[in-house]
C-alpha positions as CSV (number, residue, x, y, z in Angstrom):
1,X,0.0,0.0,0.0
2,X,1.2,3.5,-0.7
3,X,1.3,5.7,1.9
4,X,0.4,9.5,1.5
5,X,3.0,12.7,2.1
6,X,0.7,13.2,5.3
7,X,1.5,9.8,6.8
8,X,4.6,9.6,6.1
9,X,5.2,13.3,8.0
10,X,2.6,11.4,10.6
11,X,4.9,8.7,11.3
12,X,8.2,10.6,11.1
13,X,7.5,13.8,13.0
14,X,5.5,11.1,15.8
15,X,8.7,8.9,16.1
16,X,10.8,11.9,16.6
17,X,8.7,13.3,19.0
18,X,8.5,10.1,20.8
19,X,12.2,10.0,21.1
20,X,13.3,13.4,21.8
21,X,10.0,13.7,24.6
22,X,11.2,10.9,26.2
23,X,12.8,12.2,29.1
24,X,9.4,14.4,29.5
25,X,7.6,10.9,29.3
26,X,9.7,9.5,32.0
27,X,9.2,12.9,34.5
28,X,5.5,12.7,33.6
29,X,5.1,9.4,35.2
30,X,6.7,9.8,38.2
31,X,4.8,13.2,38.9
32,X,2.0,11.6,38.2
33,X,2.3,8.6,40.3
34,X,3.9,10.5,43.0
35,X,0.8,12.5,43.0
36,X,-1.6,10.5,43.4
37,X,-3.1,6.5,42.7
38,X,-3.5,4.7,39.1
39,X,-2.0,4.3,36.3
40,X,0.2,7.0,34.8
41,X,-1.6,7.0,31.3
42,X,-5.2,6.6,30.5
43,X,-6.8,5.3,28.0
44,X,-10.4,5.8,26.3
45,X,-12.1,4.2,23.3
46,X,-12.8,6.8,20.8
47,X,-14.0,6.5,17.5
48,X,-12.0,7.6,14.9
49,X,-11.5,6.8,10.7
50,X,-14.2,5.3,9.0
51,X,-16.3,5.2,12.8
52,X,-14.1,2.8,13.9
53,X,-13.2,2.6,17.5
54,X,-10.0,3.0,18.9
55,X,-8.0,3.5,22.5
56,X,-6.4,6.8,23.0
57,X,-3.6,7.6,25.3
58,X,-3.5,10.0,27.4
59,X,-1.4,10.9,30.9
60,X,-3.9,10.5,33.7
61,X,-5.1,14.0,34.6
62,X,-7.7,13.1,36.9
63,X,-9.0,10.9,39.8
64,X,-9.3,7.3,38.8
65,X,-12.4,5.7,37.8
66,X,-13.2,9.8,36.9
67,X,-15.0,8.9,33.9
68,X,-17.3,7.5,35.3
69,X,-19.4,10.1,35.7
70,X,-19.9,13.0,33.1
71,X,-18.0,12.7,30.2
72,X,-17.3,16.9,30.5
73,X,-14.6,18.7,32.2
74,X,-16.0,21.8,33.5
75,X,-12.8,24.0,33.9
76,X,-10.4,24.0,36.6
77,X,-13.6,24.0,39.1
78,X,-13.9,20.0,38.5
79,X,-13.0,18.1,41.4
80,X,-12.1,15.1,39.6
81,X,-8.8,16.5,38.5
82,X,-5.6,15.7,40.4
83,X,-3.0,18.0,41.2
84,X,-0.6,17.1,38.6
85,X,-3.5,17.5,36.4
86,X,-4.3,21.1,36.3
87,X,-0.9,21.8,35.1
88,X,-0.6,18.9,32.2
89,X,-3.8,19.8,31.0
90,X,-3.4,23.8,31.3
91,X,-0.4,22.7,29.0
92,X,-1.8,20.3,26.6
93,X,0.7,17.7,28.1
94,X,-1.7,15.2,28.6
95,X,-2.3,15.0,24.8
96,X,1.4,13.9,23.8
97,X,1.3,10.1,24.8
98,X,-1.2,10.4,21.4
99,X,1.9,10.5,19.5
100,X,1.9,6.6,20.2
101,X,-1.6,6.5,18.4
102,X,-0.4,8.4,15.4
103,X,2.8,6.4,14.8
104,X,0.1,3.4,15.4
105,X,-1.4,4.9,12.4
106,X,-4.8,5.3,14.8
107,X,-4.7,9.3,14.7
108,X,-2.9,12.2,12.8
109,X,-0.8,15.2,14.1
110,X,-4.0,17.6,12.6
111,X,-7.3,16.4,12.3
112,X,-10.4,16.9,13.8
113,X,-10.8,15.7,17.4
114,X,-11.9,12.1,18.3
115,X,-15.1,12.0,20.1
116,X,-17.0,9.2,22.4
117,X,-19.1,6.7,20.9
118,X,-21.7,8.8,23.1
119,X,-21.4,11.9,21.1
120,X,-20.9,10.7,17.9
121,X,-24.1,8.8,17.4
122,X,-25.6,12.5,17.9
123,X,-24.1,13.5,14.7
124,X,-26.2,14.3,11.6
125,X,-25.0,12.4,8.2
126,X,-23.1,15.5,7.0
127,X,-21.8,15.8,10.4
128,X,-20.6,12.0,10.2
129,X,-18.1,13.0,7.5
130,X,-15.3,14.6,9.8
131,X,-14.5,10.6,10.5
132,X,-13.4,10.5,6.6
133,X,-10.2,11.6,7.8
134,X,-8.3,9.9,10.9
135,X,-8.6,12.0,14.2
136,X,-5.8,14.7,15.3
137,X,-4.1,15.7,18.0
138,X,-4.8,19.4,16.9
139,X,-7.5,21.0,15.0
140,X,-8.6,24.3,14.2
141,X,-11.5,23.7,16.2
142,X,-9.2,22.9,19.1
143,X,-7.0,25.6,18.4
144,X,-10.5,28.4,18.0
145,X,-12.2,26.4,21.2
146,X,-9.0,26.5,23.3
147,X,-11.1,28.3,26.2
148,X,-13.9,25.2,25.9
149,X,-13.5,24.8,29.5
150,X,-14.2,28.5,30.5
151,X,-17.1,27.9,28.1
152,X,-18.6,25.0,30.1
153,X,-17.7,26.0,33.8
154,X,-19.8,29.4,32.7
155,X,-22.6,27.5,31.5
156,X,-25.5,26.0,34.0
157,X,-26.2,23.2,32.3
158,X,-22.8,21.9,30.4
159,X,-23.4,19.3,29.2
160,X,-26.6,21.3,27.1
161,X,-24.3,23.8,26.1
162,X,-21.4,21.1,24.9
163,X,-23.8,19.0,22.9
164,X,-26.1,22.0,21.7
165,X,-23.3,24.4,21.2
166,X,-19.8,23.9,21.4
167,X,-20.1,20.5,19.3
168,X,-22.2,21.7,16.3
169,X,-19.7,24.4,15.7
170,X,-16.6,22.4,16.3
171,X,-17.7,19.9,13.6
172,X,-18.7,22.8,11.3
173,X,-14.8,23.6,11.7
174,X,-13.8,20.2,11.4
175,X,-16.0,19.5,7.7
176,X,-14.3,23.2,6.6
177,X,-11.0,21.5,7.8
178,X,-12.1,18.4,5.9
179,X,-13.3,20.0,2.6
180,X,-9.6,21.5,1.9
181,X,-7.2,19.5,4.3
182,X,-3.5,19.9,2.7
183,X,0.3,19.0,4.1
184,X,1.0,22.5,4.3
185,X,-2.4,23.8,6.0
186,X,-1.4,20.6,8.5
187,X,2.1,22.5,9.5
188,X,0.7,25.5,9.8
189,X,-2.1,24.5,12.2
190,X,0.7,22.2,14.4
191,X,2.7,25.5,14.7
192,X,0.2,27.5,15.7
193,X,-0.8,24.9,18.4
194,X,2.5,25.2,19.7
195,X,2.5,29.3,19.4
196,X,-0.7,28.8,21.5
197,X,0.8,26.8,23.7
198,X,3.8,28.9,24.8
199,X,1.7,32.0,24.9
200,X,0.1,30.2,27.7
């Protein structure tokens, strides 16, 4: 099988990655089991290219067993997040272990966000198209919905405002995304994930 100029850059820039982050990896783990019980990463089934499921990694930013209840993070109020957790997630740390699930082939570096089974049986049959493309790390959506928490610890009833709101527009980001996804619109949008990052 041939592989495209985007998964080849997937599976390049995500072995780098994994290899120089790997002293980050190892200081991660042991802040995070320092800090509290469980495992250091997490992982939930998402569904991703083709509505396929798959298990994401993530570092464990919350309490275990957290998921269990709502499926929404409502901002830094939530009392399910542990210590270690407000500043991995404040950072977007606790998305890099999803290198391993690009390399895997199971994600991309840009792409629009994987969702829960939950959510995704919500979505209309345009809507369904975003999952044409493998998930990302980064989207535009992520990138122009960076302050989703704020959004949803503002709201009284987030889960309403997530599902009536927040999601419809992210996915009307995502099919835009979709409709004219290139290499070169994929670099930009990973460096200005990382611009948002540092201006953090």
């Amino acid at each position: 099988m041939r592989l495209s100029a985007k998964r080849v850059f997937d599976v390049v820039a995500s072995g780098l990655g994994l290899l120089v982050l790997s002293p980050v990896f190892a200081a991660m783990a042991v802040w995070i089991k320092a800090d509290s019980k469980g495992p250091v990463f997490y992982r939930q089934t998402r569904v991703g290219r083709d509505n396929k499921d798959f298990s994401l990694y993530k570092f464990r930013s919350m309490r275990p067993d957290a998921d269990k209840g709502s499926l929404i993070t409502i901002g830094e109020r939530d009392p399910r997040i542990t210590r270690s957790g407000y500043f991995i997630r404040k950072y977007k740390l606790d998305e890099l272990p999803q290198l391993i699930n690009v390399f895997r082939g199971d994600m991309s570096l840009v792409g629009p966000r994987p969702e829960v089974r939950k959510y995704v049986d919500m979505y209309t049959p345009e809507q369904m198209r975003v999952l044409s493309v493998r998930p990302g790390i980064t989207s535009l959506a992520s990138i122009r919905y960076r302050n989703e928490n704020e959004i949803l610890a503002a709201s009284d009833d987030p889960m309403r405002t997530y599902i009536e709101k927040v999601m419809p527009d992210k996915l009307r980001i995502d099919l835009e995304y979709v409709n004219r996804a290139t290499l070169l619109n994929d670099i930009r949008l990973i460096f200005n994930t990382l611009w948002e990052i540092i201006a953090r």
